[in-house]
C-alpha positions in Angstrom: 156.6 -71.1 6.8 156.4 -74.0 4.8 158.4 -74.4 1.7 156.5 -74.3 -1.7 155.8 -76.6 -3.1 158.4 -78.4 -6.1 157.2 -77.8 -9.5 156.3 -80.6 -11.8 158.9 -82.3 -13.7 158.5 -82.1 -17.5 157.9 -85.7 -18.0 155.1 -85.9 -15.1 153.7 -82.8 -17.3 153.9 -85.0 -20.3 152.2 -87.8 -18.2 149.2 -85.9 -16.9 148.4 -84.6 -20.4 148.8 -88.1 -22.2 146.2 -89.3 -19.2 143.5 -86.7 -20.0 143.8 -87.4 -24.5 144.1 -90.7 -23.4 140.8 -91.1 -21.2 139.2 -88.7 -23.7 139.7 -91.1 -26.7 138.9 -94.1 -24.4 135.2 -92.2 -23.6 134.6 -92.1 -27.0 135.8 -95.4 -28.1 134.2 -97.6 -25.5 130.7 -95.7 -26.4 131.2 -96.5 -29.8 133.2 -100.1 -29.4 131.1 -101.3 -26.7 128.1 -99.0 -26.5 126.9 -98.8 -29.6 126.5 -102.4 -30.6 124.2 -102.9 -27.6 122.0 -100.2 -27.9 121.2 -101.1 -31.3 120.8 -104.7 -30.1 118.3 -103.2 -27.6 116.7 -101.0 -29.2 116.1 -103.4 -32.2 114.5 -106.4 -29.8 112.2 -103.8 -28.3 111.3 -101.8 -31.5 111.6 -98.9 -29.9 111.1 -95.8 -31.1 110.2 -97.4 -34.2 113.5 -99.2 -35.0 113.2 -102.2 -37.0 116.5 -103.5 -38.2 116.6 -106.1 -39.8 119.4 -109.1 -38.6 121.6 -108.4 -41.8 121.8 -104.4 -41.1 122.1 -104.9 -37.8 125.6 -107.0 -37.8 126.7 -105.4 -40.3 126.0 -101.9 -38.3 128.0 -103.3 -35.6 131.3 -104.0 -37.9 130.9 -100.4 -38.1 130.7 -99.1 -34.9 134.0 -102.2 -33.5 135.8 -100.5 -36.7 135.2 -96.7 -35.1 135.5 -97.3 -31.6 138.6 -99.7 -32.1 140.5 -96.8 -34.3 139.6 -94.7 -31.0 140.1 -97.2 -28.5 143.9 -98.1 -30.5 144.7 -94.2 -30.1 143.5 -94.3 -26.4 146.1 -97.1 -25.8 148.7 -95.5 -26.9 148.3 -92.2 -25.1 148.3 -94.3 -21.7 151.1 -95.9 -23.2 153.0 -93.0 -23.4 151.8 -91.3 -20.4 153.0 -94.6 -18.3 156.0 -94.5 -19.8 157.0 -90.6 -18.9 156.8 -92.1 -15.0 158.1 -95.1 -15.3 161.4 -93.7 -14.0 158.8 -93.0 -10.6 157.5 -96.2 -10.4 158.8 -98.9 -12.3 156.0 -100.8 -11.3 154.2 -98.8 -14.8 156.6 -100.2 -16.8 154.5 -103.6 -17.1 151.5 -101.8 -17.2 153.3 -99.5 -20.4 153.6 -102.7 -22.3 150.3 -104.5 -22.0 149.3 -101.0 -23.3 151.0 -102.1 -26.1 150.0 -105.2 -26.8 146.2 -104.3 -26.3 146.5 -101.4 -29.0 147.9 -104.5 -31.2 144.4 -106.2 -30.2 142.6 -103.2 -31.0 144.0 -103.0 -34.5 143.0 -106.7 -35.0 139.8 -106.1 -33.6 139.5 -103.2 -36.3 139.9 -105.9 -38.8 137.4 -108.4 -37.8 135.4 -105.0 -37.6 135.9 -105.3 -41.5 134.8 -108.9 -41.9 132.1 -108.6 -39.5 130.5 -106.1 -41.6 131.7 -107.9 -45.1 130.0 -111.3 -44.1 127.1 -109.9 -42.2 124.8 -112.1 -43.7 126.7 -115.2 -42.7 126.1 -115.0 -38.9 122.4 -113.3 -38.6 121.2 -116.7 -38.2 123.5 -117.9 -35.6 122.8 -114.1 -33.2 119.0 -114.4 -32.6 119.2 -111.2 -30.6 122.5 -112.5 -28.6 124.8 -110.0 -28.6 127.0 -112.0 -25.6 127.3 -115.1 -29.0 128.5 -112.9 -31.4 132.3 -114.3 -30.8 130.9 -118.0 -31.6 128.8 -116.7 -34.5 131.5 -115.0 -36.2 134.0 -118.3 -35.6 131.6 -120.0 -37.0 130.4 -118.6 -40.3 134.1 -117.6 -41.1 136.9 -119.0 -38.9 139.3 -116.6 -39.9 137.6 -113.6 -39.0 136.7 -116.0 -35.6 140.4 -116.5 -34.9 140.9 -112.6 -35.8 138.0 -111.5 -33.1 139.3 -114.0 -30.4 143.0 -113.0 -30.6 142.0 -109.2 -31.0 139.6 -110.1 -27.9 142.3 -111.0 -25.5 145.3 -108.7 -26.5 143.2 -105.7 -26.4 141.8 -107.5 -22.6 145.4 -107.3 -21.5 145.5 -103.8 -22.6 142.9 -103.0 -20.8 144.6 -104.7 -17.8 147.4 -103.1 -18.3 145.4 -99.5 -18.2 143.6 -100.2 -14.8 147.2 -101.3 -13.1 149.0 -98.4 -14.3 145.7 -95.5 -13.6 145.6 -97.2 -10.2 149.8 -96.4 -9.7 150.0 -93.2 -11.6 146.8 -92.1 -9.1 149.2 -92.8 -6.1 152.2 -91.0 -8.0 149.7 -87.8 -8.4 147.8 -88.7 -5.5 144.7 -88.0 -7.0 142.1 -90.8 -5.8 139.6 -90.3 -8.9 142.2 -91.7 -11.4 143.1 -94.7 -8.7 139.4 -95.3 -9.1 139.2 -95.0 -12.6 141.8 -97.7 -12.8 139.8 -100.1 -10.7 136.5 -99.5 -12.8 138.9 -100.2 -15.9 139.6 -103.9 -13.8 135.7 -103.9 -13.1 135.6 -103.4 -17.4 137.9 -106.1 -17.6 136.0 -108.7 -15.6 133.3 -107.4 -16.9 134.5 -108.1 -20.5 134.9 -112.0 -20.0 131.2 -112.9 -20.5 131.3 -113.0 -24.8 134.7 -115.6 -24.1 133.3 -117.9 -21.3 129.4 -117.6 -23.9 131.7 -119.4 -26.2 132.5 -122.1 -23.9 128.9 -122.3 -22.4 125.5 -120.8 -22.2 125.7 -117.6 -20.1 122.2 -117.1 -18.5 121.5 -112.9 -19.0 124.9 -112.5 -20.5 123.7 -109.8 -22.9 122.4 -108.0 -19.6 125.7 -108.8 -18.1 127.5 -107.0 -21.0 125.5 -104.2 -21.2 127.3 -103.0 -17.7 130.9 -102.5 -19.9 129.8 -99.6 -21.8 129.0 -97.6 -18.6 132.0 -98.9 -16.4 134.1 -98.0 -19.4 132.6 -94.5 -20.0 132.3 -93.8 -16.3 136.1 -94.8 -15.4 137.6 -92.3 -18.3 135.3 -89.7 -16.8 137.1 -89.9 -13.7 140.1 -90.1 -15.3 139.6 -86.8 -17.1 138.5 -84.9 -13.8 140.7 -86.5 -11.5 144.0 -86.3 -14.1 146.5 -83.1 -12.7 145.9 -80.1 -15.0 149.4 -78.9 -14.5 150.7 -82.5 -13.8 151.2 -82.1 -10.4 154.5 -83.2 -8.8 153.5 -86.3 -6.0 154.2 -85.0 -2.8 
């Protein structure tokens, strides 16, 4: 008869609970952050069911929803954060992906503040959009090159959080050995590459790159879905 099997340890409890608030938080912050902006920018070229926003209300809707979804996406940071850093004892191979947590939930807070420009100089960047939601980053440097400089170095520390979440879902999925996380970490890389099409649209014209970014929304909803089934309940000692 085999042995039972060892109960969890109080900081891989701690872990698994820190992954399910922190994919929880992420769900709702990338629907907002990255989800809302581009189905109002669809909805709005199409003039569907009877939307018609104008440019001004539309920017300035979308300050609100980066200022929403970045507050949520800052929280969901520092729950993985956390929960990397309860089994980074395990693996210290989580203890780089602990601080790029960091740093991105520095991004997101920046991010929240060009959320705040965006939606104070609205008016200033309508023109420059014309329906492109993959310029905005150019349009914003543009009309106010503050609030540019605040976007663009809120964009990439809050991209090295989100590297630093795929790396450590993908290793805290072999700690627990649950394959969903694993694979909710490599969507989060998917997100990641994914996410580079506003930064190279500033460098050059990205053919479709509005259709291209409308793919981060669901990779970003769909990996902390799998997260949250996939995440121990009772954080489960790794056999």
């Amino acid at each position: 008869m085999s042995p039972p099997p060892a109960p969890p340890s109080t900081e891989e409890a701690k872990a698994a609970r820190l992954l399910r608030v922190g994919s929880a938080l992420a769900v709702a912050g990338s629907f907002l952050l990255l989800g809302g902006p581009t189905a109002l920018l669809f909805l709005a070229r199409r003039h569907l069911y009877g939307l018609a926003l104008g440019a001004g209300r539309l920017v300035g809707w979308d300050g609100y929803f980066v200022i929403a979804g970045g507050i949520l996406v800052l929280l969901a940071l520092l729950s993985y954060r956390r929960s990397f850093s309860h089994l980074k004892h395990a693996d210290a191979a989580l203890r780089p992906a602990a601080l790029l947590c960091l740093i991105g939930s520095l991004g997101a807070l920046v991010l929240v503040v060009a959320g705040a420009y965006l939606t104070a100089g609205a008016s200033g960047i309508t023109g420059c959009l014309s329906g492109r939601s993959d310029h905005a980053l150019a349009c914003l440097r543009s009309a106010d090159p503050t609030a540019g400089a605040l976007a663009i170095a809120g964009f990439w520390l809050a991209w090295l959080g989100i590297v630093g979440v795929a790396g450590g879902l993908f290793l805290s999925g072999r700690h627990f050995r649950r394959g969903l996380v694993s694979a909710g970490g490599a969507l989060f890389a998917l997100l990641a590459a994914d996410l580079l099409v506003p930064f190279v649209a500033v460098l050059a014209r990205v053919p479709d790159g509005a259709y291209a970014l409308a793919i981060a929304p669901f990779a970003a909803v769909l990996a902390g879905l799998l997260v949250l089934i996939g995440a121990p309940t009772g954080g489960a000692s790794a056999a």
